[in-house]
DRENPA-3360 file (N, C-alpha, C; in nm, 2 decimals, always signed):
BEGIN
1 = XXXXXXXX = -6.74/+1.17/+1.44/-6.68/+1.15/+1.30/-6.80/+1.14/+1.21 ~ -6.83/+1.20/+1.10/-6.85/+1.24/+0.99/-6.89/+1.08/+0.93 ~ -7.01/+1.05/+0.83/-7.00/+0.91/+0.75/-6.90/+0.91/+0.65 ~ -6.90/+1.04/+0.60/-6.78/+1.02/+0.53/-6.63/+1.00/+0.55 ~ -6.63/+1.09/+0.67/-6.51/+1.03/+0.71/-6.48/+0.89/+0.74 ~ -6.55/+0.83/+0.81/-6.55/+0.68/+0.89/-6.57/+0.58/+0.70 ~ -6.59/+0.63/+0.61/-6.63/+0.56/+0.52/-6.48/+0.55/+0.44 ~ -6.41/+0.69/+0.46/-6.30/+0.71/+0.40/-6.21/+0.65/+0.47;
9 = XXXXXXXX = -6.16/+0.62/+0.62/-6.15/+0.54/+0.69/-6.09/+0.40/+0.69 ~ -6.21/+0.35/+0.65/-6.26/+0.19/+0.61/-6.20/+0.17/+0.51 ~ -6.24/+0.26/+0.36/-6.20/+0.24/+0.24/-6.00/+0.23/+0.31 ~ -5.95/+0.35/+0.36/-5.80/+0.37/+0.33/-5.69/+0.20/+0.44 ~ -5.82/+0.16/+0.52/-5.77/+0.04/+0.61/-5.78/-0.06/+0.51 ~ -5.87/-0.08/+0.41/-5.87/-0.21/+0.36/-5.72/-0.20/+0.23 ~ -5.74/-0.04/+0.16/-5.58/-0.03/+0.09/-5.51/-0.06/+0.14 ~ -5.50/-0.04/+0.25/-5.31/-0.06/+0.32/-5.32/-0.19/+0.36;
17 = XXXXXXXX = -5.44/-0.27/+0.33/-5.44/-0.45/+0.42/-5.42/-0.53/+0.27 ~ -5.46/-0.47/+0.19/-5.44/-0.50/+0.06/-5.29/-0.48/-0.01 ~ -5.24/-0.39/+0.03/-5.09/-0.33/-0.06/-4.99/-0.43/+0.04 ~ -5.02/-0.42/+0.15/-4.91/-0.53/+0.24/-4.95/-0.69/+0.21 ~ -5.04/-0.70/+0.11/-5.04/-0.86/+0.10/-5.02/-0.85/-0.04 ~ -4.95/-0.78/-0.16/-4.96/-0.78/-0.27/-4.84/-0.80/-0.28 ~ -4.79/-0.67/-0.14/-4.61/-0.64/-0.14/-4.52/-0.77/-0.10 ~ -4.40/-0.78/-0.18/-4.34/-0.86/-0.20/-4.13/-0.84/-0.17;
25 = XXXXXXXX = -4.06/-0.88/-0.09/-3.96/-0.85/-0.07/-3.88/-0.93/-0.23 ~ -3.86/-0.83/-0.30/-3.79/-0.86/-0.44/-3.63/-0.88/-0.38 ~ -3.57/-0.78/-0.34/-3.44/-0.82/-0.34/-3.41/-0.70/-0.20 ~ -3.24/-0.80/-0.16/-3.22/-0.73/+0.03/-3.08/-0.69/-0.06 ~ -3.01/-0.60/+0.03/-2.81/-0.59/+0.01/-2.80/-0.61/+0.14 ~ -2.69/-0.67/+0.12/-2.59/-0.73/+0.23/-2.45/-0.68/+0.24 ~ -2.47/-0.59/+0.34/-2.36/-0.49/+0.36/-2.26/-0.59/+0.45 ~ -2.16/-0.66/+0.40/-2.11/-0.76/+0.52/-1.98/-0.67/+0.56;
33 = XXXXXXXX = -1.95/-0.59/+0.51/-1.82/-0.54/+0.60/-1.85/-0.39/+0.58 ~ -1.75/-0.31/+0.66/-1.77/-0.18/+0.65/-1.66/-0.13/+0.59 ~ -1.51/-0.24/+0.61/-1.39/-0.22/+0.55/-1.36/-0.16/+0.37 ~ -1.25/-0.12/+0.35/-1.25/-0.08/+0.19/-1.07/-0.09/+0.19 ~ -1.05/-0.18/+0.06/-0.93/-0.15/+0.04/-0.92/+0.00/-0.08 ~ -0.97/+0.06/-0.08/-1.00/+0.25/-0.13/-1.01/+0.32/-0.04 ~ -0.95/+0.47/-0.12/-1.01/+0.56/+0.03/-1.07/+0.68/-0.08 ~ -1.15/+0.61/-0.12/-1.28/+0.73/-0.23/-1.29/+0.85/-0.19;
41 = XXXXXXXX = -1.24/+0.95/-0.23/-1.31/+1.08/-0.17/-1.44/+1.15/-0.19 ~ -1.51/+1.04/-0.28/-1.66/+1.11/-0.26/-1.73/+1.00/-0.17 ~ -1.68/+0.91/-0.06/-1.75/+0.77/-0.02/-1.83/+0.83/+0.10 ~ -1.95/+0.81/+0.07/-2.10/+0.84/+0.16/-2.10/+0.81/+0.29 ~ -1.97/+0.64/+0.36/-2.00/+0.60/+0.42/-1.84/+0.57/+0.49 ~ -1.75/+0.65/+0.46/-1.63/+0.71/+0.54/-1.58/+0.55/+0.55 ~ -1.62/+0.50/+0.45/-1.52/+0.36/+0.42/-1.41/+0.32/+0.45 ~ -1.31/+0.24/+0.53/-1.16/+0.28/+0.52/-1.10/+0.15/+0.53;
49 = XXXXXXXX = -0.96/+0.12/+0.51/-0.93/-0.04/+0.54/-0.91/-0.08/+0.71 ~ -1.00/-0.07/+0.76/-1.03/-0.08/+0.90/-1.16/+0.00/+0.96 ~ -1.21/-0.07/+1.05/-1.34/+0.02/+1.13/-1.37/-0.01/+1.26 ~ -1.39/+0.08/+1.32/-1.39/+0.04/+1.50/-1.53/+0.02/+1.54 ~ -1.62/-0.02/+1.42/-1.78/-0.05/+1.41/-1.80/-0.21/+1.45 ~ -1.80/-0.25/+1.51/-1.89/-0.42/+1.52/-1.95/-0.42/+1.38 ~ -1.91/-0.53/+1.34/-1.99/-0.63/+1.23/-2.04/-0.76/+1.30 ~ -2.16/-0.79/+1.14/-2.20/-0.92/+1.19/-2.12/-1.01/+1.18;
57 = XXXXXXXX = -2.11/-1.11/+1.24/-2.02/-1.24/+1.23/-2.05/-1.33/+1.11 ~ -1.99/-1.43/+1.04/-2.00/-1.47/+0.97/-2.13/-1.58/+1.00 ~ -2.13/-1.62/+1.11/-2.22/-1.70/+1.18/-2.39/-1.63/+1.16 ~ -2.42/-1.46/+1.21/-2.48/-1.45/+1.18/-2.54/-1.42/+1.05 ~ -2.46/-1.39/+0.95/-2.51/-1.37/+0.80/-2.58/-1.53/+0.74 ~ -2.51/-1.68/+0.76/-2.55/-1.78/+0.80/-2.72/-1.80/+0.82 ~ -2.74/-1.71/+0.96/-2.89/-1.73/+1.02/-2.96/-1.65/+0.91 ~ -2.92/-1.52/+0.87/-2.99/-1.46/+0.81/-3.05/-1.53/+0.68;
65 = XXXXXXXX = -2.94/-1.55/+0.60/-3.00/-1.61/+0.51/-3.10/-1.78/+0.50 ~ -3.05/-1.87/+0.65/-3.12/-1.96/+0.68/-3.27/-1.92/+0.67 ~ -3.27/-1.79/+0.79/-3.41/-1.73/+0.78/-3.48/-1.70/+0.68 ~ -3.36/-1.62/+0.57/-3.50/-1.56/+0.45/-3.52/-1.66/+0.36 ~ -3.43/-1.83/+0.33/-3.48/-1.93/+0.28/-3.63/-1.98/+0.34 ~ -3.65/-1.98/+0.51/-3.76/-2.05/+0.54/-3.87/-1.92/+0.54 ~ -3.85/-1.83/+0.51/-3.97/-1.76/+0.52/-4.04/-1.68/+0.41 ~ -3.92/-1.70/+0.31/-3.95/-1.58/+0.16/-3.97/-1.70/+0.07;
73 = XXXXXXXX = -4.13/-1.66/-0.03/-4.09/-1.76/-0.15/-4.20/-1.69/-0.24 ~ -4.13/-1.61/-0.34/-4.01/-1.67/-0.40/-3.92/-1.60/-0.30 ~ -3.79/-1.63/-0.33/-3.62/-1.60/-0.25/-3.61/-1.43/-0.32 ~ -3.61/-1.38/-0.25/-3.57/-1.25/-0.29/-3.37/-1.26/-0.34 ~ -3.35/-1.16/-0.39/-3.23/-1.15/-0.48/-3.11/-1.08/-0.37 ~ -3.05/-1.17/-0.35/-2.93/-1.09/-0.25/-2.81/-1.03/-0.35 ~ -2.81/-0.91/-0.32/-2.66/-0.81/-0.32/-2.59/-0.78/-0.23 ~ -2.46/-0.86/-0.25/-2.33/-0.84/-0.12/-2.27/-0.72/-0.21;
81 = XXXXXXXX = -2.22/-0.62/-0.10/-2.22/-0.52/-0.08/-2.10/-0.46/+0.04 ~ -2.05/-0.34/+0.03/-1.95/-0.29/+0.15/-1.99/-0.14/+0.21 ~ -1.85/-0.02/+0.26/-1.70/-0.13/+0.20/-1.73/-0.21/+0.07 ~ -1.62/-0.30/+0.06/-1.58/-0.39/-0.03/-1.59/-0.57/-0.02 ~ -1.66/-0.60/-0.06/-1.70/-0.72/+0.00/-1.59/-0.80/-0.07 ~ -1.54/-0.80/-0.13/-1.41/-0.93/-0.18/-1.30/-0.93/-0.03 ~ -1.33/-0.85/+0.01/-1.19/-0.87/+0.12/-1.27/-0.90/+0.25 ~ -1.35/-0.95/+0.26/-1.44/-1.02/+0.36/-1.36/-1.14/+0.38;
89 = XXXXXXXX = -1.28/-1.19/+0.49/-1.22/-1.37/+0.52/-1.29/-1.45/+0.49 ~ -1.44/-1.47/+0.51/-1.55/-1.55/+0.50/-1.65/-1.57/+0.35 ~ -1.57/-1.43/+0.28/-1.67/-1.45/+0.15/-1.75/-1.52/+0.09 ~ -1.62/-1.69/+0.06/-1.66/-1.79/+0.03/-1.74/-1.85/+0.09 ~ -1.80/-1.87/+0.17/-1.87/-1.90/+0.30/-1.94/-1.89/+0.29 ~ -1.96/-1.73/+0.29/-2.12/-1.67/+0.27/-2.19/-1.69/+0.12 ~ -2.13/-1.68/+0.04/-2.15/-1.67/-0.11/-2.22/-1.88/-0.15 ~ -2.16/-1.95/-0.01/-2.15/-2.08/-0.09/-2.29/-2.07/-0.02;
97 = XXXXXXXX = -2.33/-2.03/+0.11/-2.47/-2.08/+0.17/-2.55/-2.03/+0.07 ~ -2.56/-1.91/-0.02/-2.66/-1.88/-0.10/-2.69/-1.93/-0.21 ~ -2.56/-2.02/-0.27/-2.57/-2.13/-0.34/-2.66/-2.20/-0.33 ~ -2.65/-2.30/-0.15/-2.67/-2.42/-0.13/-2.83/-2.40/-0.06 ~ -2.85/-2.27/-0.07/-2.99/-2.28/-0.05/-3.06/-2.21/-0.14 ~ -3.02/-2.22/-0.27/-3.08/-2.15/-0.36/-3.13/-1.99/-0.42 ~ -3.03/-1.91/-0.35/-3.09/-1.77/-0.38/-3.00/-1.71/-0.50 ~ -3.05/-1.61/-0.58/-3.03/-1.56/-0.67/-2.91/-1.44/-0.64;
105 = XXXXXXXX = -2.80/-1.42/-0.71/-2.76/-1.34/-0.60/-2.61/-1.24/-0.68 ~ -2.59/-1.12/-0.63/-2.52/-1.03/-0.70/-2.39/-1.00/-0.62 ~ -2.29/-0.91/-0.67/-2.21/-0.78/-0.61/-2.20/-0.66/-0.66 ~ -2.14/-0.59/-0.59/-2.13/-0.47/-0.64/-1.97/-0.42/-0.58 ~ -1.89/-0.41/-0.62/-1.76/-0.44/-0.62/-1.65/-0.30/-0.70 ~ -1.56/-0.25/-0.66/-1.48/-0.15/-0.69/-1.35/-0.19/-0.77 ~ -1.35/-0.39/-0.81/-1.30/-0.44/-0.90/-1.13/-0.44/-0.84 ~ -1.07/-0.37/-0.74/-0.95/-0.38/-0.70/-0.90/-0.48/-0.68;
113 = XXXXXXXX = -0.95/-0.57/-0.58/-0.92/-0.71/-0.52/-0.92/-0.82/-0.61 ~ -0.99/-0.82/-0.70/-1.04/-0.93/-0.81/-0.93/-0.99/-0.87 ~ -0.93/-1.14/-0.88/-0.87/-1.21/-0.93/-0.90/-1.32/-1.08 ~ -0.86/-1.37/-1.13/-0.94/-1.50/-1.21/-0.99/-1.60/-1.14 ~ -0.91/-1.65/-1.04/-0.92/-1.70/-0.92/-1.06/-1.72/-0.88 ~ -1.07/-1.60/-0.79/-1.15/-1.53/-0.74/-1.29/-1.50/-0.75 ~ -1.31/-1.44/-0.95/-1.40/-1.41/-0.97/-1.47/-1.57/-1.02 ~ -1.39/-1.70/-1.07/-1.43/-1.85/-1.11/-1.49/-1.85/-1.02;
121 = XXXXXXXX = -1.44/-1.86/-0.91/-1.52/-1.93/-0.77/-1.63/-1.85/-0.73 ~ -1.69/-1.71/-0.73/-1.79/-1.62/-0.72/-1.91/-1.69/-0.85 ~ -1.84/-1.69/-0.98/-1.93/-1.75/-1.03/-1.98/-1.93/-1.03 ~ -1.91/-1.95/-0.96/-1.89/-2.10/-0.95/-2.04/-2.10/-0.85 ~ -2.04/-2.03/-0.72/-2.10/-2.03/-0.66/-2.25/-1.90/-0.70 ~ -2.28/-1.91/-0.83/-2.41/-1.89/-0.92/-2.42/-1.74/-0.89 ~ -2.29/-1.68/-0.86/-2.30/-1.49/-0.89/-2.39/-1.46/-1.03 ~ -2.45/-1.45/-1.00/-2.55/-1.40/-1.15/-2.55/-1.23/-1.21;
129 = XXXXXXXX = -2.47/-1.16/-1.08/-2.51/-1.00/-1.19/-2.34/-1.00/-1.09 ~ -2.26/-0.89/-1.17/-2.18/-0.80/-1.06/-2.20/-0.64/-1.14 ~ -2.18/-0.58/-1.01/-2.14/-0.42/-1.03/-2.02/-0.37/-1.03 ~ -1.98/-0.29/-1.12/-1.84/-0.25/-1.09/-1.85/-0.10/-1.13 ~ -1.74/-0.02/-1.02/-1.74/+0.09/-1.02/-1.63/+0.15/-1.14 ~ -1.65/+0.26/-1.23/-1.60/+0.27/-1.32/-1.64/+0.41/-1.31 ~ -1.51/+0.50/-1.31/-1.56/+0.66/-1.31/-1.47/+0.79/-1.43 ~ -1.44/+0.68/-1.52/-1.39/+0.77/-1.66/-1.26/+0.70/-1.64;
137 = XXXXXXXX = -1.16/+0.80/-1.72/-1.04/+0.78/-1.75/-0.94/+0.76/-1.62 ~ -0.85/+0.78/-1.69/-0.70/+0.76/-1.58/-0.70/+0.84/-1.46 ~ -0.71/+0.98/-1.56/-0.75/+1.10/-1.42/-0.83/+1.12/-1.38 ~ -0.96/+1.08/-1.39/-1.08/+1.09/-1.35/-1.08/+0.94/-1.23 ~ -1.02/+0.85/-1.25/-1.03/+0.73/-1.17/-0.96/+0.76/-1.08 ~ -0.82/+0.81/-1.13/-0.70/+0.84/-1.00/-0.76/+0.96/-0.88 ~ -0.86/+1.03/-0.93/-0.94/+1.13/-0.88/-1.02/+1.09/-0.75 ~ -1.10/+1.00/-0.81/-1.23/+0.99/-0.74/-1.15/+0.88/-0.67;
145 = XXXXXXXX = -1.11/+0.74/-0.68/-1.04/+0.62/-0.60/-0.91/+0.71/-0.54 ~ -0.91/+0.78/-0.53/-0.79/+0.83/-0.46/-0.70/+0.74/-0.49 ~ -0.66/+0.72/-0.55/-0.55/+0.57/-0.57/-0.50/+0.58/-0.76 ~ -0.36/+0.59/-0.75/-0.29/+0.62/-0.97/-0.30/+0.50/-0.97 ~ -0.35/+0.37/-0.86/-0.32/+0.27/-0.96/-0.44/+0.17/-0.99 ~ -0.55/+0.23/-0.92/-0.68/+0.20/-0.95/-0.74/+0.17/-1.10 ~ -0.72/+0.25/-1.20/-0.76/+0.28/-1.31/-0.75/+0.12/-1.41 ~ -0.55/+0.09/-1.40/-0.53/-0.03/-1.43/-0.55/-0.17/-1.41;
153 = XXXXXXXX = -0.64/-0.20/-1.27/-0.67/-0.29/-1.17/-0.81/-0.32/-1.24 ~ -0.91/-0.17/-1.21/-1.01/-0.17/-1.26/-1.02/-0.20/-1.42 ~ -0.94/-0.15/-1.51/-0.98/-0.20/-1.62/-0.96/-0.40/-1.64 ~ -0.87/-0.40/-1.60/-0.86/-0.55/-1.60/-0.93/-0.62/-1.53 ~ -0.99/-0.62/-1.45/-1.12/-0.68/-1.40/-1.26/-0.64/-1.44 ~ -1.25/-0.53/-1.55/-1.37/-0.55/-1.62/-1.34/-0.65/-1.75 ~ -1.23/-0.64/-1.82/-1.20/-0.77/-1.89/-1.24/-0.90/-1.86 ~ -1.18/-0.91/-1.75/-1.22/-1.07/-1.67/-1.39/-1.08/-1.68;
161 = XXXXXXXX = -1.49/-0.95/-1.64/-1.59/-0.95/-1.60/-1.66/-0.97/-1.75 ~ -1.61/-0.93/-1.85/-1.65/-0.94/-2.02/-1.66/-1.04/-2.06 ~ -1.55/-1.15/-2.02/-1.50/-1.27/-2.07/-1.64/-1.35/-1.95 ~ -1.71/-1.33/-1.84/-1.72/-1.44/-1.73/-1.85/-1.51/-1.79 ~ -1.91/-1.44/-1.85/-2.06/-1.57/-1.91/-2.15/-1.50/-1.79 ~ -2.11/-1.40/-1.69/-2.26/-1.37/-1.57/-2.34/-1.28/-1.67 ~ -2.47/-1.33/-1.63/-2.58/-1.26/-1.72/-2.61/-1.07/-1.71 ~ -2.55/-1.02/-1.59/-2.55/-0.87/-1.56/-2.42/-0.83/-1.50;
169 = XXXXXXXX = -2.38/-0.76/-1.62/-2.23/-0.71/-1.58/-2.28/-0.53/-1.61 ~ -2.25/-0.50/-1.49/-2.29/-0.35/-1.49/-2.16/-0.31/-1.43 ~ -2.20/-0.17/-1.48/-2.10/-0.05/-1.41/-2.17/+0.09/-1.38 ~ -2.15/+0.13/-1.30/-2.18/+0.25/-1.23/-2.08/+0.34/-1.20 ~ -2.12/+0.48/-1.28/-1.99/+0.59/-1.28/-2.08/+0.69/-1.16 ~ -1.99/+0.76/-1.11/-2.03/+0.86/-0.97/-1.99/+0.99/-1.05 ~ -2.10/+1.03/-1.12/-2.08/+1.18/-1.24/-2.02/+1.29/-1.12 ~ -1.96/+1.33/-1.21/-1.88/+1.48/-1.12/-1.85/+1.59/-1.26;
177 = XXXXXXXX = -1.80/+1.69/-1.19/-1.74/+1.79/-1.36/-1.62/+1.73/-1.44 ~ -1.57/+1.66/-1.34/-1.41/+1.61/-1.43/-1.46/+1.50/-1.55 ~ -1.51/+1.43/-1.50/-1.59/+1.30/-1.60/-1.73/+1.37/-1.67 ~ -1.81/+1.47/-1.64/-1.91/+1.47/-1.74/-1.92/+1.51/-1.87 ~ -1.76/+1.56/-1.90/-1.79/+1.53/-2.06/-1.70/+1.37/-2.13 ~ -1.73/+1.34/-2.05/-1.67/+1.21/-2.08/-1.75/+1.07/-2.08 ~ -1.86/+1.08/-2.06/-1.97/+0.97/-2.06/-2.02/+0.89/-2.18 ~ -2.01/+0.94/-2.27/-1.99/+0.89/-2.41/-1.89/+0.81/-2.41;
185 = XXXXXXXX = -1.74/+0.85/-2.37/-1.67/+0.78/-2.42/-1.66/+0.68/-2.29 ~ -1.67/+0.69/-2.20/-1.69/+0.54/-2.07/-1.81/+0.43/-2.14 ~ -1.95/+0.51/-2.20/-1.99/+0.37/-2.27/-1.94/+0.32/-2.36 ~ -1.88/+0.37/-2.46/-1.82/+0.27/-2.57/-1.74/+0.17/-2.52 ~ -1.63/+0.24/-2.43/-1.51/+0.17/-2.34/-1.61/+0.03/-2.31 ~ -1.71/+0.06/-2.23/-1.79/-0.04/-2.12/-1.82/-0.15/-2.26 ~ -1.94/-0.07/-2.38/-1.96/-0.16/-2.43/-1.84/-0.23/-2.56 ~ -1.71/-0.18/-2.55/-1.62/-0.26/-2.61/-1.52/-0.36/-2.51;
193 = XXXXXXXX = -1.56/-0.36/-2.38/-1.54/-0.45/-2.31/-1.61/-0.53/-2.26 ~ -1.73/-0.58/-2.32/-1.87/-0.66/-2.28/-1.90/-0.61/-2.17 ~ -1.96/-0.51/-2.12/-2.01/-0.48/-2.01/-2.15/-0.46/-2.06 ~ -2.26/-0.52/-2.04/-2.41/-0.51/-2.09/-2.49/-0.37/-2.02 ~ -2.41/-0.31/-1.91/-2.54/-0.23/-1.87/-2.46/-0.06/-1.78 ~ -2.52/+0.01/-1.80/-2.44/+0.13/-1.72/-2.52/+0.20/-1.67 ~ -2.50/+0.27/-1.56/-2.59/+0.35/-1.46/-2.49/+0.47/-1.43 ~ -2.59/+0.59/-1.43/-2.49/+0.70/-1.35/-2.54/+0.72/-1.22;
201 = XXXXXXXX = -2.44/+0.77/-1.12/-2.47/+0.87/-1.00/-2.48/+0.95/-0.98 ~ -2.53/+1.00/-0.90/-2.54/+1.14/-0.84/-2.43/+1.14/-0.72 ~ -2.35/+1.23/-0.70/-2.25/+1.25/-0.58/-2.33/+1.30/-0.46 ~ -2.34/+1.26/-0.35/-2.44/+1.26/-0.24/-2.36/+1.37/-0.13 ~ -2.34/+1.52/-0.11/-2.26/+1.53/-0.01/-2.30/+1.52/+0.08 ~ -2.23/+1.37/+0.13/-2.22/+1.31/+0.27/-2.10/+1.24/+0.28 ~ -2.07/+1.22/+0.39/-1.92/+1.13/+0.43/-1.82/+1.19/+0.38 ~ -1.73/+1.15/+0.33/-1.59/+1.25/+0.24/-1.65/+1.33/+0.15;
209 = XXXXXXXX = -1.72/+1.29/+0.08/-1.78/+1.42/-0.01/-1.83/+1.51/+0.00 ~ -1.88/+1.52/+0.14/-1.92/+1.65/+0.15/-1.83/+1.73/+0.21 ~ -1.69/+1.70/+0.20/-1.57/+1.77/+0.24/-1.51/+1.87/+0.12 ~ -1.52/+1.80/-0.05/-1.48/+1.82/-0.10/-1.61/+1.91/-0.24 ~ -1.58/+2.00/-0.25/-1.67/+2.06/-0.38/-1.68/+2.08/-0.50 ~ -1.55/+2.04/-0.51/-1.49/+1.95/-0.67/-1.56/+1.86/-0.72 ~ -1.67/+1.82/-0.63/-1.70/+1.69/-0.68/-1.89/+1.72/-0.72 ~ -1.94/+1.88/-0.69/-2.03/+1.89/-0.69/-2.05/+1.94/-0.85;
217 = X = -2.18/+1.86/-0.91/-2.24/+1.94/-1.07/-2.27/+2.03/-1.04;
% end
């Protein structure tokens, strides 16, 4: 080997000994169920209200987070995540250990299941951001959620989510041709219902979506 090689070498060992002690675990998701009360026809991950997949136990999400309290600091930012994580048995459970050990912590949520209830006690236990899926109007929602009564569910749990005091209330639309001339009018919607923040998607064909071509820009 060459000095310059063995020099170049040296130099690229000490970058990568340097970038792994700089790097920092900011934030994990926590995919706790695989279940969906939806059956999305663009869903990446063939979601359904049932799955013949093993999940973790509620026991182990528990360790998990036990572990990244004793080993991360600062606490990286947990996002529960699905499927649909509100129809998780144990939610409360899991949501309260992140409390009681201090981590910062989000969802990302399709807003169907939501209650007042429901969403008090999420923020009770220091939900700090949620996500909600939001993909245009009536027919654009009844589209993509495969579901006519999605549209009404979801608007009213973005109300709730306007009214809640959490510091990141986002929504995320999944762009297709039906909704892209309509994005204009979903921000106003969002920001006349206190929704602080909006993100678009890209439709991924994978899982149901890539069954369907309706759904391709």
């Amino acid at each position: 080997m060459s000095l310059l090689s063995r020099i170049r070498q040296k130099a690229y060992s000490i970058y990568t000994r340097a970038e792994v002690q700089e790097s920092s675990l900011r934030y994990l998701f926590f995919e706790i169920t695989r279940r969906c009360n939806l059956n999305c026809i663009h869903c990446g991950s063939d979601c359904t209200s049932s799955t013949s997949m093993d999940e973790l136990t509620t026991e182990s999400w528990l360790k998990i987070i036990d572990y990244l309290k004793q080993t991360f600091d600062p606490l990286p930012l947990i996002v529960l995540t699905g499927g649909e994580p509100t129809i998780h048995r144990d939610l409360f459970v899991i949501t309260e250990a992140l409390k009681n050990h201090g981590f910062s912590w989000g969802m990302v949520t399709n807003g169907i299941n939501m209650t007042e209830s429901r969403l008090a006690k999420l923020v009770d236990d220091g939900m700090c951001s949620i996500t909600l899926s939001f993909d245009g109007d009536r027919e654009a929602t009844s589209f993509i959620r495969n579901s006519p009564k999605a549209y009404d569910k979801i608007l009213n749990t973005m109300t709730m989510i306007g009214h809640s005091g959490i510091d990141i209330r986002d929504a995320v639309t999944c762009v297709y041709p039906g909704n892209l001339n309509k994005l204009n009018w979903i921000s106003d919607l969002l920001l006349g219902k206190g929704m602080n923040s909006h993100r678009l998607f890209r439709i991924f064909p994978k899982g149901r979506a890539a069954e369907n071509r309706m759904l391709e820009l």
